[in-house]
C-alpha positions as CSV (number, residue, x, y, z in Angstrom):
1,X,0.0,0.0,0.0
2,X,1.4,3.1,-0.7
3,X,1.2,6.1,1.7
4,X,1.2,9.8,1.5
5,X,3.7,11.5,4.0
6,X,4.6,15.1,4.9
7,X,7.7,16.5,3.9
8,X,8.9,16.8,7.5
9,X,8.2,13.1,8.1
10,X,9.8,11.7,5.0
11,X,12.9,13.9,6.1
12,X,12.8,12.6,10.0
13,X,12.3,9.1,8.3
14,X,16.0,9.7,6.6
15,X,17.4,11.1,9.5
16,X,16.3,9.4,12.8
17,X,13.5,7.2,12.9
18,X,13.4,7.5,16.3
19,X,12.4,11.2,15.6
20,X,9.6,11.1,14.1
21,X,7.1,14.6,13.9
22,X,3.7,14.5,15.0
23,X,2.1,14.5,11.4
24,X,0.4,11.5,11.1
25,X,1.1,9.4,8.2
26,X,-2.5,9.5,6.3
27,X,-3.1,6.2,3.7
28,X,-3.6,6.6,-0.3
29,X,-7.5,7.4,-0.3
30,X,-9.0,5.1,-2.4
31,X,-10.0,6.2,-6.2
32,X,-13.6,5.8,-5.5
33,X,-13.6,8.1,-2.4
34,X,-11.2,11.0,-3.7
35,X,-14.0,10.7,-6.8
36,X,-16.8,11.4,-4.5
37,X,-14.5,14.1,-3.1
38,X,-14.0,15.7,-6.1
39,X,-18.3,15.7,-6.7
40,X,-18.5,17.2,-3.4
41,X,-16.0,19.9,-4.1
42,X,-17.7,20.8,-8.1
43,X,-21.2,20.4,-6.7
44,X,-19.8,23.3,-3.8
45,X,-18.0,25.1,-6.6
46,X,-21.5,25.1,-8.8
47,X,-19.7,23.1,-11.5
48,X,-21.6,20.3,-13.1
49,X,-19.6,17.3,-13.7
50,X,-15.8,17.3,-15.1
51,X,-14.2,14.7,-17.4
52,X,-10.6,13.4,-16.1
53,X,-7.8,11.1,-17.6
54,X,-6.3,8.7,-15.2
55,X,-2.8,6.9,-16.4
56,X,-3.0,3.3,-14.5
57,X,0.8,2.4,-14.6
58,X,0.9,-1.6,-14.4
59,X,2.6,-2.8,-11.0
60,X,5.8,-5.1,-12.0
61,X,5.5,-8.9,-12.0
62,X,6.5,-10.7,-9.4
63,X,10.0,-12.2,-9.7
64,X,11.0,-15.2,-8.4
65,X,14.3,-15.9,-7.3
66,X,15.5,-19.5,-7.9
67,X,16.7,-21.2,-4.6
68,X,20.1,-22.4,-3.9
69,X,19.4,-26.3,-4.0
């Protein structure tokens, strides 16, 4: 799962994990809540609908690594 992080946490993560900020980390929303978000906020704004493009990069295959034996 991939997760969004502040700027301040992604630097404390590189420098001391141990020193962490008090920003929580927050999880990737999923697509069809930040699309109900996005209603919410065009339906606020007075806008009737909008038409996106969304890129959907594939994920790599698994590899497998032969054992020893």
């Amino acid at each position: 799962m991939m997760m969004w992080t502040t700027p301040g946490t992604q630097q404390a993560l590189r420098q001391n994990t141990s020193a962490l900020p008090t920003a929580p980390v927050v999880p990737e929303p999923e697509p069809n809540r930040l699309r109900i978000m996005l209603a919410a906020a065009l339906r606020r704004a007075g806008q009737a609908s909008i038409t996106l493009a969304v890129r959907v990069e594939p994920r790599p295959a698994p590899r497998c690594i032969p054992s020893p034996n």
